[in-house]
N, C-alpha and C positions, 0 to 999 in steps of 0.2 A: 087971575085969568091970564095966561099963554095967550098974546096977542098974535103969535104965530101962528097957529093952530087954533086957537079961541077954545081950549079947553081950559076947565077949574082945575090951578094947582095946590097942593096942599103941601104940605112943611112940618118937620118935624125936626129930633136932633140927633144929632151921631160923636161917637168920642173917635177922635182920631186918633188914626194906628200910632203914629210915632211919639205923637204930645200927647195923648189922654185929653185933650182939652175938646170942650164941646161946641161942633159947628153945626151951624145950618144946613138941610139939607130940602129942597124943593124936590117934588116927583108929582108925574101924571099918573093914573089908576089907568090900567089897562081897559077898564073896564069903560071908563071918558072915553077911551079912543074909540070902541065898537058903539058905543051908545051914539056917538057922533056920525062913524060914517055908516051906519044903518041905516040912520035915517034918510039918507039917499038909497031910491030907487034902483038907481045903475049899479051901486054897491053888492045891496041884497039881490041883484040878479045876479051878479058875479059870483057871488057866492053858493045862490043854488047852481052855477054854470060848475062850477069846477066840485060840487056833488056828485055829476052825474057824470063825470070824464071818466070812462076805461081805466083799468089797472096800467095799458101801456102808457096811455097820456100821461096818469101819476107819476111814473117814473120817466119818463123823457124830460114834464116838464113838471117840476115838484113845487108845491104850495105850503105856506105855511098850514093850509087844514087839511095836511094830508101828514104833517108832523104828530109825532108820539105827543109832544106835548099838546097838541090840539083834539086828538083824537082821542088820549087817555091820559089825563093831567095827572090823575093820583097817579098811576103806576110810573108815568115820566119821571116825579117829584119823586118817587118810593116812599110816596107816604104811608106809615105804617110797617115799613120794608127796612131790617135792619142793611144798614150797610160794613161791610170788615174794614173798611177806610174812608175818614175822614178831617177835616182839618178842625180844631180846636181852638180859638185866642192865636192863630197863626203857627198851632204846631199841628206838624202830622201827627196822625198816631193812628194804628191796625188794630183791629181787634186783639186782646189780651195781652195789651202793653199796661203795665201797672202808670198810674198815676196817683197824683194826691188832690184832694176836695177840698177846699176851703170853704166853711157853710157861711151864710149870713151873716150868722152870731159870733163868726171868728173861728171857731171849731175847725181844726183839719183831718179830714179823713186820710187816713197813708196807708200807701199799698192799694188801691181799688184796683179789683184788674179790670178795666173797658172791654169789656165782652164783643160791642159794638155800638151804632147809633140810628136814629131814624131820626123823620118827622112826623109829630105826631098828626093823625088823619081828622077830617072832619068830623068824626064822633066824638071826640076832645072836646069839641062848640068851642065857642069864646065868651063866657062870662068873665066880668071880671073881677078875676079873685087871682090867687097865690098859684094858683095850679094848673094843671097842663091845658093846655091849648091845640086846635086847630095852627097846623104850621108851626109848632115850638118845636125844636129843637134836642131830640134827649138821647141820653148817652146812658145806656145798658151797664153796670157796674157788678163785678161779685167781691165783695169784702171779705178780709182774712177773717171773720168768724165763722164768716159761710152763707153769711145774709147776701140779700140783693141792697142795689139802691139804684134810682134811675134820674140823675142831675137833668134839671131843665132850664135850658135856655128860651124866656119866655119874648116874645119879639112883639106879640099884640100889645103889652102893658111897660114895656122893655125901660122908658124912663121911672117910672115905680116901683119895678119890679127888682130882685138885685141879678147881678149879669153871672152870664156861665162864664166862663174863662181861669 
């Protein structure tokens, strides 16, 4: 518990950029924050006040729920929405720049060309198993046979799982 705020923090782990070594990493759920200040009265009035404000008011005085990401989260996030550029393990790369795949098992793919990437959308769900996800990560690939592949960075199960990069 955030004795600042009095919301529940939770912890999980991150490998750092430079060392690869695994630290701690503390974060509040967005979700803590609106569950909290809903539940005041003055809040949730604010909130239908700034519903009902004119298209001038929205733009003179802008709110965060008048933002893309509040209004329309998937399409903000481009979930499901390839994107031509993206960063990778800290490297750029545009669509149809060749890279090489290293699988689990050791195996490297050479040559894929990165068509493109998204994140995968809520019809993904989150069970948990080996495979795509709500909010994973995945990168569009065509292989010199002529096959597809589509690598996935999975972030729901991410210490179990093995990492994109």
């Amino acid at each position: 518990m955030d004795a600042a705020c009095k919301l529940p923090k939770h912890a999980t782990s991150a490998k750092e950029a430079t060392s690869g070594a695994s630290v701690g990493v503390e974060y509040i759920l967005p979700s803590d924050h609106i569950r909290r200040d809903l539940q005041f009265e003055g809040t949730l009035e604010n909130f239908k006040a700034a519903e009902e404000r004119s298209s001038l008011e929205r733009q003179l005085h802008p709110k965060f729920v008048d933002s893309p990401l509040f209004q329309d989260r998937a399409a903000s996030l481009l979930c499901g929405q390839a994107v031509p550029q993206f960063v990778l393990h800290g490297l750029e790369l545009c669509a149809d720049d060749q890279i090489h795949v290293e699988l689990a098992n050791g195996h490297v793919v050479r040559d894929a060309l990165a068509s493109g990437a998204f994140f995968a959308s809520r019809r993904s769900g989150l069970k948990r198993d080996g495979g795509r996800h709500a909010g994973d990560s995945v990168v569009e690939c065509r292989l010199t046979d002529g096959t597809s592949a589509a690598p996935v960075a999975n972030h729901l199960n991410s210490t179990t799982l093995s990492p994109l990069s």
